[in-house]
VODREN-911831 format. One record per residue (C-alpha): x, y, z; residue number from 0; residue in three letters. Coordinates in Angstrom, 3 decimals, padded with zeros to 6 digits, always signed. Layout:
! residues N
REC, xx, yy, zz, k, r
REC, X, Y, Z, NUM, Ala
...
//
This chain:
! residues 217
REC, xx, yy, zz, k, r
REC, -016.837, -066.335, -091.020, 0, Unk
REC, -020.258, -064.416, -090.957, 1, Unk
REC, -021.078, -061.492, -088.972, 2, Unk
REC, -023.136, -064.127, -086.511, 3, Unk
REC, -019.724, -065.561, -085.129, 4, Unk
REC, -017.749, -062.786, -084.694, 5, Unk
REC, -018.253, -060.804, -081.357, 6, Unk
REC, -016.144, -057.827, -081.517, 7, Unk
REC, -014.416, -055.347, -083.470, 8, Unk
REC, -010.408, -054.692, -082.598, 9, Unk
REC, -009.247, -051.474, -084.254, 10, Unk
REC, -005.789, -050.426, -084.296, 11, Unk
REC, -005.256, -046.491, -084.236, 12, Unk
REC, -002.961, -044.434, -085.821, 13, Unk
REC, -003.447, -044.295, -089.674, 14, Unk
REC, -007.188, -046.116, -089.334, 15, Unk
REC, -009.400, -044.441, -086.826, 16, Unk
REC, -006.875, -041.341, -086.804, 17, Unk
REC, -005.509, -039.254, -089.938, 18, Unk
REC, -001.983, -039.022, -087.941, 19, Unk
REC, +000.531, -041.393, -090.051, 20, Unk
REC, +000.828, -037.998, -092.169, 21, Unk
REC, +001.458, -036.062, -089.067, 22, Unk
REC, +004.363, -038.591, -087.896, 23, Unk
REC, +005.422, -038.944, -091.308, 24, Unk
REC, +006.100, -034.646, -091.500, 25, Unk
REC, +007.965, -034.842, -088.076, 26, Unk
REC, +010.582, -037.417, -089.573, 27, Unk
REC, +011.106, -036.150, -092.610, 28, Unk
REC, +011.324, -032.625, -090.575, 29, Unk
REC, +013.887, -034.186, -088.155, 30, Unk
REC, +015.728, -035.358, -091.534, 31, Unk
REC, +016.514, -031.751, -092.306, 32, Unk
REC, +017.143, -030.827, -089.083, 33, Unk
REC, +020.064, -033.309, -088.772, 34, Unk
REC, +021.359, -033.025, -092.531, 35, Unk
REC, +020.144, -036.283, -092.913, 36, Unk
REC, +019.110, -037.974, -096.538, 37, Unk
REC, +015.160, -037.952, -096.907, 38, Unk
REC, +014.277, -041.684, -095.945, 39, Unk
REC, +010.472, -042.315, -096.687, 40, Unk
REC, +011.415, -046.367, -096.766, 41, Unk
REC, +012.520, -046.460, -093.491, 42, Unk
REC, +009.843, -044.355, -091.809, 43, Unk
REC, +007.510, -047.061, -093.570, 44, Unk
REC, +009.160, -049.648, -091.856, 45, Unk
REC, +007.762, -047.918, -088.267, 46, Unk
REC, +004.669, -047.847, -089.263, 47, Unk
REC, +002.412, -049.769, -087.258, 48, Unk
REC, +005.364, -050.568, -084.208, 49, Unk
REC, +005.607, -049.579, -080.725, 50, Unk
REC, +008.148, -047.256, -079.106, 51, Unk
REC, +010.552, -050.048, -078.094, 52, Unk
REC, +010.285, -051.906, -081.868, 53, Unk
REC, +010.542, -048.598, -083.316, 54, Unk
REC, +013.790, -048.005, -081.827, 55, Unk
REC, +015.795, -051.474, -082.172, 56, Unk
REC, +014.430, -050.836, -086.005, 57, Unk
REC, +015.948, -047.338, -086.292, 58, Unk
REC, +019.001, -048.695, -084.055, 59, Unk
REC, +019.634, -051.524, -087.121, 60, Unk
REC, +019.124, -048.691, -089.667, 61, Unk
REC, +021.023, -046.198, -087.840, 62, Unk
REC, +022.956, -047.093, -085.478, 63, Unk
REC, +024.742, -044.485, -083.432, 64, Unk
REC, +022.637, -041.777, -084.633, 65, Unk
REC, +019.272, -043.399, -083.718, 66, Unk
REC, +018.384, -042.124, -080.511, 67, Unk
REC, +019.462, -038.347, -081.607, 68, Unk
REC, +017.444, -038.752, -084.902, 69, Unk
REC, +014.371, -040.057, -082.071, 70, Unk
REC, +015.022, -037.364, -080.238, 71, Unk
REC, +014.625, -034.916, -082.675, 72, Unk
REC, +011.640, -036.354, -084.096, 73, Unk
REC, +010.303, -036.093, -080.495, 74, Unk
REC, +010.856, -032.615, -080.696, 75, Unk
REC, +009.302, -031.795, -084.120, 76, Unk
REC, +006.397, -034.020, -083.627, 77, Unk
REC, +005.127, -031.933, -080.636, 78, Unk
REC, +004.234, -029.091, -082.774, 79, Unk
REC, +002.394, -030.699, -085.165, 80, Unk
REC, +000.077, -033.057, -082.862, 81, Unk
REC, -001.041, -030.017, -080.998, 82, Unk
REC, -005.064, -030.734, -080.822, 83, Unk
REC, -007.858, -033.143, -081.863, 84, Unk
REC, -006.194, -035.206, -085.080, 85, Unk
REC, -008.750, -035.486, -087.818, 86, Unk
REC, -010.345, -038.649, -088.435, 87, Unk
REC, -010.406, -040.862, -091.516, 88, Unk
REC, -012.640, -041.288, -093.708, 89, Unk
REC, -016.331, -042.948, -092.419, 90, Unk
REC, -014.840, -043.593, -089.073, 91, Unk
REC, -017.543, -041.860, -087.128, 92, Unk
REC, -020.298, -043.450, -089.181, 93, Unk
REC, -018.816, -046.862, -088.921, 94, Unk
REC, -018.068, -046.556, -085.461, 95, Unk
REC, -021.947, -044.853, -084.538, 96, Unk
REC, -023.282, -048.229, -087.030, 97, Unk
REC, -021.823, -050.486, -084.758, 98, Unk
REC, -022.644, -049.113, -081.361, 99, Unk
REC, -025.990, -049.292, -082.457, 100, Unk
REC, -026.017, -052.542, -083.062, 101, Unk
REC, -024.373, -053.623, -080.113, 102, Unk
REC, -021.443, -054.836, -081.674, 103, Unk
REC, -018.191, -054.644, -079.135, 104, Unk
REC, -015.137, -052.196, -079.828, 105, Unk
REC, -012.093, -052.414, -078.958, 106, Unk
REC, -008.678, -050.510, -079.312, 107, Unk
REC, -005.108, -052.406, -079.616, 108, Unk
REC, -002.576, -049.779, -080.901, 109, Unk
REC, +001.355, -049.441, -080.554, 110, Unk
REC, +000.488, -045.752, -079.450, 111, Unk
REC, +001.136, -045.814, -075.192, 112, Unk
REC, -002.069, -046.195, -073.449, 113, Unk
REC, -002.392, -042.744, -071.757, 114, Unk
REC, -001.626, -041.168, -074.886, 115, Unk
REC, -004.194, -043.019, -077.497, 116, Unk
REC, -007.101, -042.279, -074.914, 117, Unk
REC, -006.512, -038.665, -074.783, 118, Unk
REC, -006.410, -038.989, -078.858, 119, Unk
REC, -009.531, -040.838, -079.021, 120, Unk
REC, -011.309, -038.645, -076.539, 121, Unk
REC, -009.947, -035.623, -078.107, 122, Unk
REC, -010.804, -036.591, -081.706, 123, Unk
REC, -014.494, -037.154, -080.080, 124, Unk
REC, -014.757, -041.160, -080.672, 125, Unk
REC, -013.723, -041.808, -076.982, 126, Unk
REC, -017.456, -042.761, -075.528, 127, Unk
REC, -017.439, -045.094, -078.296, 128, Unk
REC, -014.116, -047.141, -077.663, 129, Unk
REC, -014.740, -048.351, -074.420, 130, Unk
REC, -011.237, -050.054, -074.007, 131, Unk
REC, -007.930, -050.641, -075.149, 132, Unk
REC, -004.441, -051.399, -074.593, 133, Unk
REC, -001.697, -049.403, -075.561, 134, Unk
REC, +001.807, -050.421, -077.136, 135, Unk
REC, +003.653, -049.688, -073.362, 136, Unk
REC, +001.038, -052.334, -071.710, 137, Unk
REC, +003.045, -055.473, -074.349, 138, Unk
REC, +006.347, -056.835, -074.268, 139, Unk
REC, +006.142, -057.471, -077.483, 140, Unk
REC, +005.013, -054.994, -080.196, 141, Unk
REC, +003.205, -055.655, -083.446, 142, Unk
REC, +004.395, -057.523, -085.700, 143, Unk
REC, +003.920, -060.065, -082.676, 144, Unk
REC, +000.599, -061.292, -081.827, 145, Unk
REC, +001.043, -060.377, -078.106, 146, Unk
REC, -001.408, -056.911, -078.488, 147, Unk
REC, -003.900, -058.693, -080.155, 148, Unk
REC, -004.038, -061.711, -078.192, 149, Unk
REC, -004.095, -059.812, -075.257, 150, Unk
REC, -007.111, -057.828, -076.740, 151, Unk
REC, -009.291, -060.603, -076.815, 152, Unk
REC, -007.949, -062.093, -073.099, 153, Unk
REC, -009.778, -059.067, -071.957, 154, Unk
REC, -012.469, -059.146, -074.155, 155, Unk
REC, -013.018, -062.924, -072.594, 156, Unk
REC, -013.444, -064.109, -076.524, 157, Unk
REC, -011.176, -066.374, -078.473, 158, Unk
REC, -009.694, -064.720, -081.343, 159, Unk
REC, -011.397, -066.313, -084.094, 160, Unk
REC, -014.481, -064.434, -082.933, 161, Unk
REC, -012.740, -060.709, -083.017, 162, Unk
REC, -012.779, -058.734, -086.264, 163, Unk
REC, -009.162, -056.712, -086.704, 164, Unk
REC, -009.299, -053.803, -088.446, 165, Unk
REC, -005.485, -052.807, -089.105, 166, Unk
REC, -003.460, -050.273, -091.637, 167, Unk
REC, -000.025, -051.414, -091.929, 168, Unk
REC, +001.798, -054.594, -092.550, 169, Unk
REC, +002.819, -054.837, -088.858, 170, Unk
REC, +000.161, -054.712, -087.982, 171, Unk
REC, -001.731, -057.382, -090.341, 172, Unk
REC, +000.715, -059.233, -089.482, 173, Unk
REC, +000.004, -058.920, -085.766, 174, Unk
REC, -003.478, -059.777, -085.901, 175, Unk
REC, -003.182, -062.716, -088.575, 176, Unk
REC, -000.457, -064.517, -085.854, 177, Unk
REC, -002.967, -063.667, -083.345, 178, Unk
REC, -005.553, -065.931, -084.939, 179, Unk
REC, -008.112, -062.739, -086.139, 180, Unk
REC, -010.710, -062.214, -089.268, 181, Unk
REC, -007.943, -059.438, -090.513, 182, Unk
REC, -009.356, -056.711, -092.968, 183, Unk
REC, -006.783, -053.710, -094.117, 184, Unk
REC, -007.830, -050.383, -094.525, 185, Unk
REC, -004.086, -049.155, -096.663, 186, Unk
REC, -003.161, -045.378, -095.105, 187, Unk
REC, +000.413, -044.564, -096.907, 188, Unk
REC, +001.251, -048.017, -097.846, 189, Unk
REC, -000.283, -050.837, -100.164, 190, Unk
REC, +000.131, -053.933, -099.313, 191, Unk
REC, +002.967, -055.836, -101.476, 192, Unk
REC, +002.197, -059.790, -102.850, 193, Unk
REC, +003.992, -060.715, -099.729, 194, Unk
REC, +001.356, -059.368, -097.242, 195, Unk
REC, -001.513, -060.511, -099.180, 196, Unk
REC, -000.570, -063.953, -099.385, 197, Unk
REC, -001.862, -063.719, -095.679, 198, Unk
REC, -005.232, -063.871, -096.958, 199, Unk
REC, -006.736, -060.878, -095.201, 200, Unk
REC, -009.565, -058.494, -096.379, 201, Unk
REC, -008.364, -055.440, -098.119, 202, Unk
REC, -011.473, -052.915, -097.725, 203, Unk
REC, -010.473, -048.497, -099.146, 204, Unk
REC, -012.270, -047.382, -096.056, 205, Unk
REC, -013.873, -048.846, -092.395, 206, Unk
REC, -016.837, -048.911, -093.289, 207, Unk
REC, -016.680, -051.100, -096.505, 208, Unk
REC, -014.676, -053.472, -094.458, 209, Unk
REC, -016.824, -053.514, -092.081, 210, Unk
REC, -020.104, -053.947, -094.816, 211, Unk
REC, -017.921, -056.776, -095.582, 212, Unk
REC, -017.877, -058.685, -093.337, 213, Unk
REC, -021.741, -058.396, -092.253, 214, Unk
REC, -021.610, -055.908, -089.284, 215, Unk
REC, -023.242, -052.644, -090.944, 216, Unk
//
């Protein structure tokens, strides 16, 4: 697929446009201590990329009782440490200025609840150029599902085949691939294992070389 057919860019969020999988990442292994818990980097992987209701039934099957304390005290260290803008990754402003000049539509689909991700965005100063979205409370299903994504391009009007997804995580490659997407993976704290790229998706080390990839800057 060339840049001529495809229409529109869907981005997820966290951990692609946003430097704030580290940030999440600090609060669990924070609410670890706090609890006397074992460090756990595996399982926090295993979030990555989920909503709040996926992200619970995982942490439910990991930890059953103790889940919804452990969540709530991951609530509570998180708020200190998401206090202001979040910094951006790398070339996301660049990428993102490249393709609003060239008219090319953008879109947000992220497991992060709607009201939330648009203060983010606006906050980190990329808001005027992410015109829409839908958050992670606006699905049933979360990501790995392809309910996000094919919702994204219901409102975009486009089929899916014409919508670039630009994702971080397995979930969420996995999300867009189901949903019938041209799938490129920017990696944040995880590679991708021989099971993820037998999907077939682009693997690009930053937006805008996936997005030079594919024709659109």
């Amino acid at each position: 697929m060339n840049a001529v057919s495809i229409e529109a860019v869907v981005f997820d969020m966290d951990g692609l446009l946003l430097d704030s999988e580290r940030l999440y990442l600090e609060g669990f292994r924070r609410a670890r201590v706090a609890l006397r818990l074992a460090p756990d980097d595996a399982l926090y992987h295993g979030l990555i990329g989920t909503n709040e209701v996926t992200g619970m039934e995982l942490l439910h099957a990991a930890m059953g009782d103790g889940a919804q304390p452990f969540a709530d005290q991951w609530h509570q260290e998180n708020r200190g440490l998401f206090d202001g803008p979040l910094p951006l990754k790398p070339t996301v402003r660049v990428a993102l200025d490249g393709l609003a000049a060239r008219g090319v539509r953008r879109f947000v689909a992220t497991s992060t609840d709607r009201a939330k991700a648009r203060a983010r965005l606006d906050a980190a100063g990329i808001g005027e150029l992410l015109p829409d979205l839908v958050g992670g409370d606006e699905v049933s299903q979360g990501k790995p599902h392809p309910e996000i994504y094919e919702t994204a391009a219901r409102i975009l009007g486009l089929p899916p085949e014409r919508c670039a997804a630009f994702e971080d995580s397995a979930h969420g490659v996995r999300s867009a691939v189901a949903a019938g997407m041209v799938v490129t993976q920017v990696p944040d704290l995880v590679a991708p294992d021989a099971a993820l790229l037998a999907l077939g998706h682009r693997v690009a080390p930053d937006l805008r070389a996936g997005l030079e990839g594919l024709g659109l800057l």
